[in-house]
VOBA-1610 file (N, C-alpha, C; in pm, whole numbers, padded with zeros to 5 digits, always signed):
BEGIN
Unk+02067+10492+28438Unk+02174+10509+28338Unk+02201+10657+28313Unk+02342+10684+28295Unk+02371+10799+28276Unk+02399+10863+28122Unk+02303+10930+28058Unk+02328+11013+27938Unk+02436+11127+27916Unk+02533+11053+27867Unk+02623+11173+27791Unk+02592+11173+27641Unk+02632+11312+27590Unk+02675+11358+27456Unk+02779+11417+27428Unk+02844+11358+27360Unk+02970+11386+27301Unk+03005+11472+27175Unk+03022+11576+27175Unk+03024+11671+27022Unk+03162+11685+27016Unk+03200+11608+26874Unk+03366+11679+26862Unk+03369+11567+26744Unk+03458+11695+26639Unk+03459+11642+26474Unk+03559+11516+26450Unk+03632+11526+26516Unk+03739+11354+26525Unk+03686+11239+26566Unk+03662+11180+26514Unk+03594+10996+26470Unk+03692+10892+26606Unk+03824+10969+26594Unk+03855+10894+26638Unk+03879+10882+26855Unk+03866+11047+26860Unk+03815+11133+27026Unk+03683+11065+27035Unk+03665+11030+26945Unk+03465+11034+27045Unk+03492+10881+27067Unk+03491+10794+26935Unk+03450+10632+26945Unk+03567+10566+27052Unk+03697+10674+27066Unk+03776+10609+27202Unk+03716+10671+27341Unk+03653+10748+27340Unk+03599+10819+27449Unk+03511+10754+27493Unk+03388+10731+27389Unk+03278+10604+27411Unk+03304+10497+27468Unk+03433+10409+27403Unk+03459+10287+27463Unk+03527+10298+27588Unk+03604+10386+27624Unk+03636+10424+27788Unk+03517+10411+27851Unk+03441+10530+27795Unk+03344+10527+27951Unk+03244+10433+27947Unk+03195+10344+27875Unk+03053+10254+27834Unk+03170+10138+27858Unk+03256+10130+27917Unk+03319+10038+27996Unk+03252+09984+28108Unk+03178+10124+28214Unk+03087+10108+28327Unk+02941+10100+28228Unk+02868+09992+28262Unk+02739+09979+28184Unk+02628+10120+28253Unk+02661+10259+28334Unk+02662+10302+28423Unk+02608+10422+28315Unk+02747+10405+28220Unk+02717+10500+28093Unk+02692+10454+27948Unk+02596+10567+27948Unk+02543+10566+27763Unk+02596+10661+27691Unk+02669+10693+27592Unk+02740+10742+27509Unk+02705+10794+27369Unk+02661+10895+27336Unk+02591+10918+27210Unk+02657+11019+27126Unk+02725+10969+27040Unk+02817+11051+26970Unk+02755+11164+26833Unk+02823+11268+26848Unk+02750+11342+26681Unk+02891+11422+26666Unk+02950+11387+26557Unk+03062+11429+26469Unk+03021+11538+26418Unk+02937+11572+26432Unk+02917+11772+26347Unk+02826+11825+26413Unk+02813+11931+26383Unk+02725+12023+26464Unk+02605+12007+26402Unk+02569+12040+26266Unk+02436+12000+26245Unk+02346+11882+26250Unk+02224+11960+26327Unk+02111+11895+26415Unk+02129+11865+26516Unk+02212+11949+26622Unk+02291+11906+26717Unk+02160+11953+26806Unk+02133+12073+26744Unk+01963+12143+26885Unk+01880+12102+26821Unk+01869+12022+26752Unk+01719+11950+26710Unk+01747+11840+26846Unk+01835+11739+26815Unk+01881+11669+26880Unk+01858+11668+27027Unk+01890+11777+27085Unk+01892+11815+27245Unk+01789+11877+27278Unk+01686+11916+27205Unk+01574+11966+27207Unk+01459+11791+27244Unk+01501+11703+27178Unk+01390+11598+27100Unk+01472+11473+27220Unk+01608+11508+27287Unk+01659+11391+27411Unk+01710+11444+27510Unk+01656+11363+27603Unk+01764+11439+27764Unk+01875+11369+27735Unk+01971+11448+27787Unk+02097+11394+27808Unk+02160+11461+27955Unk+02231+11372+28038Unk+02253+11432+28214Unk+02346+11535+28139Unk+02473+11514+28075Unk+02569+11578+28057Unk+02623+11575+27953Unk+02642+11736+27915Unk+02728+11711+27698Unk+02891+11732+27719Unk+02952+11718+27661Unk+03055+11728+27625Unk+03067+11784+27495Unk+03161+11899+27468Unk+03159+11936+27361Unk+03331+12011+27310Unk+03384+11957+27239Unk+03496+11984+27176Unk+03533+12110+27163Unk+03669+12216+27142Unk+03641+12314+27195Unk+03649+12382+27112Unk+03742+12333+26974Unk+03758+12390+26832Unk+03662+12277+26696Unk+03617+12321+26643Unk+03530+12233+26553Unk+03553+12312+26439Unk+03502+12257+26289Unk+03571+12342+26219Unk+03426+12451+26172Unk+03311+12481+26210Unk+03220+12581+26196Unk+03168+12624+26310Unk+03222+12618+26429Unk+03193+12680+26563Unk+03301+12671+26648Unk+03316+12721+26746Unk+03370+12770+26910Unk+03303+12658+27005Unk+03360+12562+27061Unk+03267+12467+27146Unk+03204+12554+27284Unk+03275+12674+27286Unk+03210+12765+27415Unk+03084+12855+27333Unk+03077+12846+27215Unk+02975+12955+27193Unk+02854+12862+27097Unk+02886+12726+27117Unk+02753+12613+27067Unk+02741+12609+27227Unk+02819+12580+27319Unk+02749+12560+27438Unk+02633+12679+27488Unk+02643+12797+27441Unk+02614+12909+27506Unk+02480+12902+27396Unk+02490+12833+27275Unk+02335+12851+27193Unk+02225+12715+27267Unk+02338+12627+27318Unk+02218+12516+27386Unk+02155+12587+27518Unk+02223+12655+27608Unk+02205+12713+27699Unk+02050+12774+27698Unk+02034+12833+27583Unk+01948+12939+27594Unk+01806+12844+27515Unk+01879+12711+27498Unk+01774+12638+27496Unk+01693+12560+27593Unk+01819+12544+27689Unk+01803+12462+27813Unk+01915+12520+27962Unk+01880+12600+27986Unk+01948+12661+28101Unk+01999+12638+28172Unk+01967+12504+28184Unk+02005+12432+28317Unk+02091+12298+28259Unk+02119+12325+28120Unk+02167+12162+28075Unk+02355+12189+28144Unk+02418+12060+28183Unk+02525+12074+28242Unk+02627+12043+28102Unk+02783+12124+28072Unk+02794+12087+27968Unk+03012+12118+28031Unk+03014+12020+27940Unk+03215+12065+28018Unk+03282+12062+27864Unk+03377+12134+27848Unk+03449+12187+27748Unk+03532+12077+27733Unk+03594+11973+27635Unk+03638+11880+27604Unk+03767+11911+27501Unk+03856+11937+27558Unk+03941+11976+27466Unk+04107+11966+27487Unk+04186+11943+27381Unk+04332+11886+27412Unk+04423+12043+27364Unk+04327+12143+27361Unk+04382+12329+27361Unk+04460+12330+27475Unk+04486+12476+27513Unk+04498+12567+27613Unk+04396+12589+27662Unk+04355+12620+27763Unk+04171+12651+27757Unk+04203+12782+27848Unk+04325+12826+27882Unk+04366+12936+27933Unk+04292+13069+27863Unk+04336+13089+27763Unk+04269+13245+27696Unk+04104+13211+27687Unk+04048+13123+27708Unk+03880+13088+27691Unk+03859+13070+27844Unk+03936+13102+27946Unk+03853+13034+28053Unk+03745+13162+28103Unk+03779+13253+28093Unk+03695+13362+28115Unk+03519+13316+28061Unk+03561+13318+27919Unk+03439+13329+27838Unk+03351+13216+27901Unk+03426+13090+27897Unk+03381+12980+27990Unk+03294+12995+28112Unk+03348+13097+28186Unk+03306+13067+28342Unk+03185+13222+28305Unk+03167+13282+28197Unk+03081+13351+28225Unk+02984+13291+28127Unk+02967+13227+28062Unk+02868+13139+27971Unk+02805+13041+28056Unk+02870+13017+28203Unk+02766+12921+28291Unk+02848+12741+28268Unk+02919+12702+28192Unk+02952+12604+28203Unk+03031+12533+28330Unk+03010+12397+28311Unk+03082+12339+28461Unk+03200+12289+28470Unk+03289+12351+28358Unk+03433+12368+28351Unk+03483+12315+28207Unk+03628+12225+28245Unk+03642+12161+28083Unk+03761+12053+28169Unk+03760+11944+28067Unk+03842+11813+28050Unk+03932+11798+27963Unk+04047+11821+27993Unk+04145+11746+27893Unk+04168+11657+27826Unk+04175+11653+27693Unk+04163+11511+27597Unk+04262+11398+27714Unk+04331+11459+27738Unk+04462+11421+27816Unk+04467+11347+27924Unk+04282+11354+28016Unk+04291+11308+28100Unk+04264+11135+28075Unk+04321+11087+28218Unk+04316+10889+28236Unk+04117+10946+28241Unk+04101+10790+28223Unk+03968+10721+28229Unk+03926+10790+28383Unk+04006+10766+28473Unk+03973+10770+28638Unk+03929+10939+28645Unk+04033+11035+28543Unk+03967+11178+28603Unk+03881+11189+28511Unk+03867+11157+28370Unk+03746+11202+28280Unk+03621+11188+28404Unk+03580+11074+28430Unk+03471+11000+28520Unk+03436+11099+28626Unk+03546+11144+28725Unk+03581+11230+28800Unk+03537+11366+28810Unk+03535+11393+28637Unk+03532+11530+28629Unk+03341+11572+28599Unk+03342+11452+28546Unk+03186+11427+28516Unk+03060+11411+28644Unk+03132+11300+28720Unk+03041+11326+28843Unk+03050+11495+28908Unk+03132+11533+28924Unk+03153+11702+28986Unk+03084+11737+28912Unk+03087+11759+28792Unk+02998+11860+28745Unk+02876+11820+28781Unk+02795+11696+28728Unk+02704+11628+28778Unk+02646+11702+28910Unk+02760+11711+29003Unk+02693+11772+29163Unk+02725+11900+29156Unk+02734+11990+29032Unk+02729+12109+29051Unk+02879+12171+29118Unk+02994+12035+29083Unk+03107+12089+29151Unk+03224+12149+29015Unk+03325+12257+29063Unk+03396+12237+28926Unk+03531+12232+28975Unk+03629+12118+28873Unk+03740+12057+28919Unk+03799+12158+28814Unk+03941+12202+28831Unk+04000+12281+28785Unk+04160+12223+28814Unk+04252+12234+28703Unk+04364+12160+28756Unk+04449+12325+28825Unk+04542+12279+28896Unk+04610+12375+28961Unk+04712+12479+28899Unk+04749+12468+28749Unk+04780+12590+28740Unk+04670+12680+28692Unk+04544+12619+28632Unk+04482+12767+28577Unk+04421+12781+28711Unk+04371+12721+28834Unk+04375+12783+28941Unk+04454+12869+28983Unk+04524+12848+29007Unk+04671+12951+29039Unk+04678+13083+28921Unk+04577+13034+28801Unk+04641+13172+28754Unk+04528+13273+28752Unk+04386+13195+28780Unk+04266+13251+28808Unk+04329+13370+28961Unk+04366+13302+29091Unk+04385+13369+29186Unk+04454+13474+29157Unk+04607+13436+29061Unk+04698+13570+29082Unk+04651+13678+28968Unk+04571+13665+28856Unk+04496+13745+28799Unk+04392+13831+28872Unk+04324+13785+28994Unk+04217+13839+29090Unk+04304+13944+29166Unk+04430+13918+29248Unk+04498+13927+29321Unk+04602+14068+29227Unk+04625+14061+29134Unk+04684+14190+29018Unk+04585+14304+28993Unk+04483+14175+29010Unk+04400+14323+28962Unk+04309+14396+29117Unk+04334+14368+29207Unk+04274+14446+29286Unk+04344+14582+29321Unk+04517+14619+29272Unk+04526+14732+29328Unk+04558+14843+29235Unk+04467+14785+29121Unk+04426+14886+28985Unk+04272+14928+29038Unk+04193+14831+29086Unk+04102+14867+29103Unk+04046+14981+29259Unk+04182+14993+29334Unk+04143+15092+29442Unk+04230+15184+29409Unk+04250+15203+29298Unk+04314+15314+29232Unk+04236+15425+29189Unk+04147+15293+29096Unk+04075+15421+29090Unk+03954+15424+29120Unk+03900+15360+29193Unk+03758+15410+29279Unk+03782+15476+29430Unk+03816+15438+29457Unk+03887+15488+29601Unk+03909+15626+29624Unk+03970+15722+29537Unk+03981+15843+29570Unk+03846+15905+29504Unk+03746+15852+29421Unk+03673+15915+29392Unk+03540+15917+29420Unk+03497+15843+29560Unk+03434+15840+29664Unk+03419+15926+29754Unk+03319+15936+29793Unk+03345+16034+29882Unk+03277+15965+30047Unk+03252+16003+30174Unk+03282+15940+30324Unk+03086+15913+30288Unk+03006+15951+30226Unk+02873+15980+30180Unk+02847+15877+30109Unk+02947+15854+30000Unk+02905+15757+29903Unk+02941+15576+29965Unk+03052+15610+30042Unk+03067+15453+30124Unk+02971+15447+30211Unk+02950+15547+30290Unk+02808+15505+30384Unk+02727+15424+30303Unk+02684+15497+30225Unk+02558+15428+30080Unk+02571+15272+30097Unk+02685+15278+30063Unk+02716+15169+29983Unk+02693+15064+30145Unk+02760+15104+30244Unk+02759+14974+30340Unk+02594+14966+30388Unk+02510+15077+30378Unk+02327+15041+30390Unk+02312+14957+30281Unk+02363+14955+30145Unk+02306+14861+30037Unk+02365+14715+30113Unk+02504+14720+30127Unk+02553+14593+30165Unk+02461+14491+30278Unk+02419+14627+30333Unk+02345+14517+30465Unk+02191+14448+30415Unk+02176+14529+30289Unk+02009+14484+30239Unk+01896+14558+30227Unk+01955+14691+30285Unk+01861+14777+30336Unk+01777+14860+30156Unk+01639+14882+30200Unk+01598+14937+30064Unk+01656+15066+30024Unk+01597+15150+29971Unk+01595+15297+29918Unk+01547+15372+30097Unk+01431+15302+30098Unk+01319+15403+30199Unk+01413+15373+30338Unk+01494+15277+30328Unk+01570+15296+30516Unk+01659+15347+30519Unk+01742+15346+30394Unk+01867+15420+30351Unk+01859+15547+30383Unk+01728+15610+30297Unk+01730+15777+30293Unk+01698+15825+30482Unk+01577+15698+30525Unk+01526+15755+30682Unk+01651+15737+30737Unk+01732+15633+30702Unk+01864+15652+30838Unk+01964+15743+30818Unk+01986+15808+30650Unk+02079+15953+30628Unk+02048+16063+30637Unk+01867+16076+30677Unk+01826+16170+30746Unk+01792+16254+30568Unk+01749+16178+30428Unk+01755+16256+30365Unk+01628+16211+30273Unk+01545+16276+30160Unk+01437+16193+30067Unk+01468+16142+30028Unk+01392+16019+29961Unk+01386+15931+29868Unk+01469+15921+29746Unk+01399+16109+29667Unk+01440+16139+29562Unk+01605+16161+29565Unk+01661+16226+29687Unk+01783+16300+29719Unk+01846+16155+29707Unk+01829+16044+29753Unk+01927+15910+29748Unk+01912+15846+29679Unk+01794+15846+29559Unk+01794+15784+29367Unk+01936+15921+29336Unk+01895+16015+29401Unk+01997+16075+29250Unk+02123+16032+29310Unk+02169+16041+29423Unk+02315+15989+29468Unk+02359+15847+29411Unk+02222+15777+29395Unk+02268+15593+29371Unk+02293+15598+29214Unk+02258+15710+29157Unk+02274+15741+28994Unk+02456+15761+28973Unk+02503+15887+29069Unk+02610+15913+29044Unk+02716+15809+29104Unk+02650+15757+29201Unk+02784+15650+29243Unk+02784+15543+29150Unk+02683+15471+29079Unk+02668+15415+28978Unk+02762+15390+28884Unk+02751+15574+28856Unk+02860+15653+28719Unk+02978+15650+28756Unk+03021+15633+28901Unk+03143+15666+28946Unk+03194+15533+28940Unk+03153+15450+28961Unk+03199+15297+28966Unk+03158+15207+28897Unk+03101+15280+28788Unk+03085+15171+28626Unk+03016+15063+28645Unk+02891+15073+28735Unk+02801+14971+28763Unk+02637+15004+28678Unk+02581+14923+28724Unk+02443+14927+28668Unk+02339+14875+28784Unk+02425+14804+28896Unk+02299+14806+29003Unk+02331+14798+29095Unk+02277+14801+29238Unk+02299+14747+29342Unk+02422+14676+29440Unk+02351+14491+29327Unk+02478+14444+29377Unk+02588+14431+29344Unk+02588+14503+29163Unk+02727+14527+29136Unk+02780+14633+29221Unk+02733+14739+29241Unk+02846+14855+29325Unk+02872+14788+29449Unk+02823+14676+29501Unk+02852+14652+29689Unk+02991+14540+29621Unk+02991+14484+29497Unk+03078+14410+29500Unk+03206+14471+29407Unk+03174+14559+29372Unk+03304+14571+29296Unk+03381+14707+29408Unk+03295+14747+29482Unk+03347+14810+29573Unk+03428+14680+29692Unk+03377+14625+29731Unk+03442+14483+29781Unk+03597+14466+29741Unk+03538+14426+29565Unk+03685+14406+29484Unk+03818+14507+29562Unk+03777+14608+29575Unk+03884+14756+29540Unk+03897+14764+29725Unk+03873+14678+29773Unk+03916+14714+29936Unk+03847+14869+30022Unk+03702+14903+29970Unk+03667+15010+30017Unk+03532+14895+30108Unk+03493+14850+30123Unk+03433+14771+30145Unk+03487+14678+30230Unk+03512+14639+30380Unk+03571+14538+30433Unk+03491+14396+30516Unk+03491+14296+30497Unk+03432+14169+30536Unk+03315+14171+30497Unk+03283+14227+30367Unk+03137+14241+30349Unk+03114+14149+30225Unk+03011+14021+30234Unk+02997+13924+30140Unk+02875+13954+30066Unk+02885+13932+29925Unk+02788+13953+29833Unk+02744+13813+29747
//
C-alpha cells in the first residue's frame, strides 16, 4: 500500500482528493488541515509521498517542505497547488522537491504525477518548461559577457585540467608550475567567476560558452 500525506487548509481539496485517489485500494490517504504537528507527525509515520499545498495561511508550502527535508532528506514531496507556481519554481527546484500538481489536474495525471515522482522522475507541464529553457537560453549571453573577457588563455587551461578531474598536484606537474603557484591562481579565478569551488567554476564556465562539450 501506498502512503500519501496530504497538507492543505481546505476541508474541501483534501477529503475530494482522498476520495479520488483511495478509489485504487492501492492508496492510503492521510489528511492534516493545519500545519501544527505536522513534524511530529512525519517524524512518528512513513509516508512514500507528501503533498503539500502551496499557500496555507501560517506558512509557504515550499518552505514547510524545506523544514521536513532537513528532517528527512530523502522524503519525496510535490507542491499541490491551484497558484501560478511560476515565480516559486526556482525556490522549488532548489529546495530538492519532485515538482508540483495542479489542483486542476484529472484523477489520471494527479496518479501520474505521483508515480514519477515516486521513480525519481519530474513531470512538468510544457509551458513552464518552455519557460525554464528560454530563461537558461537569455541568460547565457549575459553570462559570456562577462566572464569571457576576463579570463585569461592560463585561466581556461585551469579550468579544462579541473574539467577532466585532474587534482591540484597534476594540474601544477602538467603547467610546469608549484602547488602553491596554482592554489593562488584557483583563488583568483574563483574571484573572477563568483564561485566557491571546483565544480562550480567548470560549470558556470560551461554556462558562458568558454568551456565546450564539457559535462559536469
Amino acid at each position: 500500500m501506498l502512503k500519501i500525506l496530504l497538507v492543505d487548509d481546505h476541508p474541501a481539496v483534501t477529503e475530494g482528493t482522498k476520495f479520488i485517489l483511495e478509489q485504487d485500494p492501492e492508496y492510503k490517504v492521510t489528511v492534516q488541515n493545519q500545519v501544527s504537528g505536522l513534524l511530529e507527525l512525519i517524524q512518528n509515520e512513513h509516508f512514500d509521498i507528501m503533498l503539500f499545498d502551496l499557500f496555507m495561511p501560517s506558512v509557504n508550502g515550499i518552505d514547510l517542505a524545506a523544514e521536513v527535508l532537513n528532517i528527512q532528506p530523502n522524503a519525496c514531496i510535490l507542491i499541490y497547488t491551484g497558484f501560478d507556481i511560476g515565480p516559486h519554481l526556482n525556490k522549488l527546484i532548489e529546495m530538492g522537491l519532485a515538482g508540483f500538481v495542479p489542483k486542476t489536474a484529472t484523477r489520471d495525471q494527479l496518479i501520474n504525477s505521483i508515480r514519477c515522482a515516486l521513480r525519481q522522475e519530474v513531470v512538468l507541464p510544457l509551458d513552464v518548461f518552455r519557460t525554464l529553457r528560454k530563461n537558461k537560453m537569455d541568460a547565457l549571453p549575459a553570462l559570456s559577457a562577462v566572464f569571457k573577457p576576463a579570463l585569461r588563455e592560463r585561466d581556461v587551461e585551469i579550468l579544462q585540467q579541473i574539467a577532466q578531474g585532474k587534482g591540484n598536484r597534476q594540474i601544477a606537474e602538467q603547467m610546469c608550475m608549484s602547488q602553491r603557484s596554482l592554489e593562488y591562481q584557483l583563488t583568483h579565478l574563483f574571484q573572477k567567476l563568483g564561485v566557491k569551488s571546483r565544480i562550480e567554476a567548470v560549470t558556470k564556465a560551461k554556462d558562458a560558452g568558454i568551456l565546450e562539450n564539457v559535462w559536469v
